[in-house]
N, C-alpha and C positions, 0 to 999 in steps of 0.2 A: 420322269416316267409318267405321272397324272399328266403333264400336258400334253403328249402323246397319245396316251388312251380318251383323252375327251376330244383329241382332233379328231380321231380314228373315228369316235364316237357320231360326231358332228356332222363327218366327210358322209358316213352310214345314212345319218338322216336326210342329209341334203339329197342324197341319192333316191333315197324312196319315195320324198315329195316328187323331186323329177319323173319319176316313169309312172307314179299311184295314179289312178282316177277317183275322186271322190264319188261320184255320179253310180258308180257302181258298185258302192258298198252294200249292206244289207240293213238290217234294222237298225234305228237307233238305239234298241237295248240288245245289250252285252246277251249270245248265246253263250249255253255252256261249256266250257275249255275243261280241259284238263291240262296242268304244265309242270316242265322242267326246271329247275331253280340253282345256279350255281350262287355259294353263299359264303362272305367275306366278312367274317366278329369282330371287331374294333374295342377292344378293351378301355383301351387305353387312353382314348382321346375326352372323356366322360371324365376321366380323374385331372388331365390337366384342368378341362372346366369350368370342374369344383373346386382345385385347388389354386382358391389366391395365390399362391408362395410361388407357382410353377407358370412359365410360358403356354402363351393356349398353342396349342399345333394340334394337328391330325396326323393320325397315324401311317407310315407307310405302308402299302402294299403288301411289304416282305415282311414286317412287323403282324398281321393280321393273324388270325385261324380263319380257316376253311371246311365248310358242308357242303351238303347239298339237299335239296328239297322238291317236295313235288306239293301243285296244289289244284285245288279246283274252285272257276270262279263261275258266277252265275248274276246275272243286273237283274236287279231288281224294278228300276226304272231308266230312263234315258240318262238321269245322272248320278246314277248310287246302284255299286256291285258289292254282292254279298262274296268275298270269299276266304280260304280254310286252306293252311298250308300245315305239313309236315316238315320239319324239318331234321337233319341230320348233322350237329356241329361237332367239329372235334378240336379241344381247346381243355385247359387245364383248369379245372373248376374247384377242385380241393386243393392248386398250389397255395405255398406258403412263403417263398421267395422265388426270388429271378429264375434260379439255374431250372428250378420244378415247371415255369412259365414255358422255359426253351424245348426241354427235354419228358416234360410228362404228359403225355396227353391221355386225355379220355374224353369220352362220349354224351353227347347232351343229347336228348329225343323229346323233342316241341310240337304241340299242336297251337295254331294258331288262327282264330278266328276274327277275320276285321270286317268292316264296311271302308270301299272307297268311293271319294266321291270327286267327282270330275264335274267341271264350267261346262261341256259339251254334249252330244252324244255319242256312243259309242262307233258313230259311223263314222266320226273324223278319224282321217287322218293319224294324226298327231293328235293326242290330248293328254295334259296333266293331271294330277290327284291328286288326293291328299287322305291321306290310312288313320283309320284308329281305331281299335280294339283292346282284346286282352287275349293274351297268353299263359300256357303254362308249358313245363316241362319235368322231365327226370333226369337229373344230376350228379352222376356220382353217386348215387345212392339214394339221392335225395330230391324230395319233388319242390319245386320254385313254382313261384307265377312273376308276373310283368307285365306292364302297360306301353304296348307298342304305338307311338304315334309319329308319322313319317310324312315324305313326297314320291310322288314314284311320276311316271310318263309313260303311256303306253303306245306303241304302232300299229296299227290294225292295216294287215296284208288283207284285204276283201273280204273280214268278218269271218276267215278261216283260220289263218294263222296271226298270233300276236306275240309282239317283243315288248317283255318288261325292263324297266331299268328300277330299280327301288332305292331309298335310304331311309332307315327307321332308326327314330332313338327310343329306345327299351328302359323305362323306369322298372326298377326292381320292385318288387313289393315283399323280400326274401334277402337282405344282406348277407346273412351269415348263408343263401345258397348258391346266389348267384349277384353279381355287380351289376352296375348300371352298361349302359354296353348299345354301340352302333351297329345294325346287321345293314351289310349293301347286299343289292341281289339284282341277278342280270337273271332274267328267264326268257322261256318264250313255252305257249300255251297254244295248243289244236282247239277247235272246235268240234266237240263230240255231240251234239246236237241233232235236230233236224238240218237238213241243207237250208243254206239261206235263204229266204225269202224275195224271190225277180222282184226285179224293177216293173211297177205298173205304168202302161204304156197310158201316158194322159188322154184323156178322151179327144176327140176332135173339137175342132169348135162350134158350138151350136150355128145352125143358120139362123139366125132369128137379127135382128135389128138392137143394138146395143152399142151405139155411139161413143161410149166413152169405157168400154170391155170390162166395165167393172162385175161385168156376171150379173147385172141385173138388166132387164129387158127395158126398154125405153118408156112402156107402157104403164110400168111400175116403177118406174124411178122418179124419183123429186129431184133429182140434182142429175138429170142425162148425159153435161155435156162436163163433169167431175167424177173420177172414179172416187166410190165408195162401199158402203158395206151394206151387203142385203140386210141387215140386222138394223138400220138406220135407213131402208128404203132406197139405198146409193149414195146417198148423203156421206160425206168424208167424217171422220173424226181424230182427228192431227193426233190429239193428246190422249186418246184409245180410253177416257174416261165412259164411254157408254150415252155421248150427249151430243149430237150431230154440232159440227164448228156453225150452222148457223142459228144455232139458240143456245150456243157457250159463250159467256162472258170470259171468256179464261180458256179459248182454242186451242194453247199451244201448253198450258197449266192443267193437269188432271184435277178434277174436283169433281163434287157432287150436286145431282140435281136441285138441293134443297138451296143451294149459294150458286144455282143457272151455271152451274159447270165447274164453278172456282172451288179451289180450297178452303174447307174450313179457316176461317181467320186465328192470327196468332195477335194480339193486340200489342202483348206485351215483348214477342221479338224471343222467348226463353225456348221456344222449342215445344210448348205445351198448346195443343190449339185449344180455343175460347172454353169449346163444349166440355172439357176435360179439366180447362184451368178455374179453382177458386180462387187465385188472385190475376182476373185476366191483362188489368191494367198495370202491375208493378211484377217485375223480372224473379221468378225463383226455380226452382227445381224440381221434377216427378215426384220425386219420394214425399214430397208436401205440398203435393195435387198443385203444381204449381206456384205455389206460397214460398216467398223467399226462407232460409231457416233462421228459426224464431231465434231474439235475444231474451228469454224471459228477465235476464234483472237490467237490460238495457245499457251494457260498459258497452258494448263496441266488440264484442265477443260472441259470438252464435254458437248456440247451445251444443253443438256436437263438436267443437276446439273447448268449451269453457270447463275446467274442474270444476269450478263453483257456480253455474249456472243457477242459481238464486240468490248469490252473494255477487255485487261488484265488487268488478278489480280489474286494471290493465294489461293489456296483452303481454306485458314482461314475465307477470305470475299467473300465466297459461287463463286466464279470468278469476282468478281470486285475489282476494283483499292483501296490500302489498302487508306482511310481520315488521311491526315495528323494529326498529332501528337497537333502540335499550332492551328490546326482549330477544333479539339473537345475540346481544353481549351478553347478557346474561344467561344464557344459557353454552355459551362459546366460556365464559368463563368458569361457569358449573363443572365443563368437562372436563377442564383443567387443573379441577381441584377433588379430582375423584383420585383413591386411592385404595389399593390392597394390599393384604399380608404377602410378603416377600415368597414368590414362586405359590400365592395360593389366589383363587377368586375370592373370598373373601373381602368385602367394603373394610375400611377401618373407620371407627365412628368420626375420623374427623372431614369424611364423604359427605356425614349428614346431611350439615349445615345448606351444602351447596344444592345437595339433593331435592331437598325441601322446598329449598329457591324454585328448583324448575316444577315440582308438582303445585305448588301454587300459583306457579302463571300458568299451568295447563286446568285448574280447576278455572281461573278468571278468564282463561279463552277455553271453550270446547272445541273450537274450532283446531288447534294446535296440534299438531301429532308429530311426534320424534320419532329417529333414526338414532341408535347409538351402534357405533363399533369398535369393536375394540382389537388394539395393535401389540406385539409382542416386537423384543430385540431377538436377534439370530442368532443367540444362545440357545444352545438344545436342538435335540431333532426335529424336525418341519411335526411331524404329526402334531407332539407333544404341544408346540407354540398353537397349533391349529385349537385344538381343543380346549389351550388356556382360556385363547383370545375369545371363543365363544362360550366358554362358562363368566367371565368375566364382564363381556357384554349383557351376558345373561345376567346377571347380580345385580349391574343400574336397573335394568328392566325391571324385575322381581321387586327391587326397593319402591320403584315406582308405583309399581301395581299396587303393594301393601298401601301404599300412600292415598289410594282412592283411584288412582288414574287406570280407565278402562282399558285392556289388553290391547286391544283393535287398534288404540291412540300409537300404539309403541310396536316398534320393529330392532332386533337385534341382530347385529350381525360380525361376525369373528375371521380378520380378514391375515390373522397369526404373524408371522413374520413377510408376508408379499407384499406390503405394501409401509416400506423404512422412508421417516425424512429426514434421515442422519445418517452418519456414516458408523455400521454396525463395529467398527474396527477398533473405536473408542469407547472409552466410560461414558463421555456425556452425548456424545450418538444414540449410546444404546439407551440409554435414559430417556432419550425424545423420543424413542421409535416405542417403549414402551409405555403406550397411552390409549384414554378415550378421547372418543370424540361424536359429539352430539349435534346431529340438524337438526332444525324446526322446518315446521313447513306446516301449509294448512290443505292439502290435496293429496 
């Protein structure tokens, strides 16, 4: 069925090329229309999308809802129209499953305000856009807005009548009133304006002596037997920089008078010319006028990759200083030897010991900040383990703080029975899955 309606579509335009004259259009900016809008809601094809799990496809046809709208456009300039649709869609906006989709319909009422903007002017032919605005509407009861941004093509029949073709995709800014969502739109639009503006019949051609018909007179031309531009005396300028080709060192290069025609110089080849770049001889980037970005502790890491951008260290630990080797076993062993009263958070003092171990290598590094989390077996309900495993984590923490170690160093986190490395089925399963466990890290 689509490749049939885009033959149909195709066969339409190829047709209108063949008989259109361009020559007899009317202005290059868009007069005022007023139009008709039949209008096709695409629900559906926004969720596959989104959803990793699901095949992307578009929607059918017969799958769609349907309105209808009217709008009025007006150009603003030769390549940007201001225009404002109503729409009228009928579609299930408070469904809550399938059968409500198929069978409930009700009514959306949209006002929509965009700018389009088209490569051309409004007298070709054929020309594309590109839409983006914002909308709103009433729902069900309920009022949404949306961020419509789309392509459309327009046909312009001699600046009287014109056929739209549209596709916009509609970000919501309203979940809970309306979904993300495709609207297609086929219209076509009158002009309700003044009549178009004739064709100006070109003047004749001067009788005067002008050898090279550049419109300037022989008399006052420097380059008679070159067409050029009165603005340069006749004189040609290839590269439309404003500097006649023969005092451009750079004819076919736009530049400035101050480099005889050429381009500002780029030394170093980055993109940044000279007068702009502070480091014009070595390669770097805008955001640091040119300046490559700095390494201030000099590892081989620039400052917007390096955690520790005042501290060396190699690019393995993101630019920080690598944690010795004996300070992650001991603190890998610390977490091993944490323990609690049976089904409570509570430390049992013989946690201490090991405790102590790791607040004393966090007072002898300040650099060092931990991650503790803590794991429950799949005994009891999911809440219950939830809650243990983060009061529990919470307990090293707390021990720690008392210990001197600032809070900012430490992060807890209680990850309950989701995360077993044993098999919950057994006694000694469930005994490894219920545990801490403690990172270092200095970033």
């Amino acid at each position: 069925m689509k490749q049939k309606i885009a033959l149909v579509f195709t066969l339409m335009v190829f047709t209108i090329c063949a008989f259109a004259q361009s020559d007899r259009y009317s202005s290059a900016v868009k007069p005022s229309l007023l139009g008709v809008h039949f209008n096709a809601l695409d629900i559906y094809t926004p969720v596959t999308l989104r959803n990793s799990s699901s095949s992307r496809k578009f929607t059918n046809l017969k799958d769609m809802d349907y309105g209808m709208g009217i709008s009025y456009w007006k150009g603003l300039s030769k390549t940007i129209d201001f225009s404002t649709k109503v729409n009228v869609l009928f579609h299930s906006y408070s469904a809550v499953d399938r059968e409500e989709l198929l069978y409930k319909k009700e009514v959306g009422v949209e006002l929509e305000p965009t700018l389009n903007i088209r490569p051309y002017g409004d007298n070709s032919l054929i020309a594309p856009f590109l839409t983006t605005g914002i909308g709103g509407g009433y729902y069900s009861g309920k009022f949404g807005a949306y961020l419509p941004t789309g392509v459309g093509i327009q046909v312009n029949f001699k600046s009287t009548t014109y056929l739209f073709v549209q596709a916009a995709y509609r970000w919501t800014l309203d979940h809970a009133v309306l979904k993300d969502n495709v609207l297609y739109s086929l219209g076509f639009a009158q002009n309700i304006g003044r009549d178009k503006p004739k064709v100006m019949m070109a003047p004749p051609p001067p009788v005067v002596l002008d050898r090279d018909g550049d419109g300037v007179l022989d008399a006052d031309d420097k380059c008679p037997d070159t067409p050029g531009l009165a603005a340069l005396q006749g004189c040609p300028d290839r590269d439309g920089d404003g500097i006649a080709d023969g005092d451009d060192k750079c004819p076919d290069v736009a530049g400035i008078a101050k480099y005889q025609g050429c381009p500002i110089p780029d030394t170093d080849g980055d993109g940044i010319n000279d007068e702009e770049d502070k480091c014009p001889t070595v390669k770097g980037v805008a955001r640091y006028q040119g300046c490559p970005i700095p390494d201030t502790d000099g590892d081989g890491v620039n400052d917007e990759e390096d955690k520790c951008p005042s501290r060396p260290g190699p690019v393995s630990n993101q630019g920080c200083p690598e944690i010795a080797k004996e300070v992650i076993e001991k603190v890998n062993f610390a977490a091993k030897n944490v323990f609690y009263a049976t089904g409570s958070y509570k430390l049992l003092p013989k946690s201490f010991k090991s405790l102590n171990a790791v607040a004393d290598l966090m007072k002898t590094d300040e650099s060092l900040m931990i991650d503790i989390d803590g794991h429950t077996d799949a005994q009891g309900s999911d809440e219950k383990n939830q809650v243990l495993s983060d009061n529990r984590a919470a307990s090293v923490k707390n021990y720690l703080i008392s210990k001197g170690i600032a809070e900012s160093r430490l992060k807890s986190t209680g990850y309950g029975e989701t995360k077993p490395v044993a098999d919950n089925t057994t006694a000694a399963g469930r005994a490894k899955n219920r545990r801490t466990e403690m990172t270092v890290r200095n970033f």
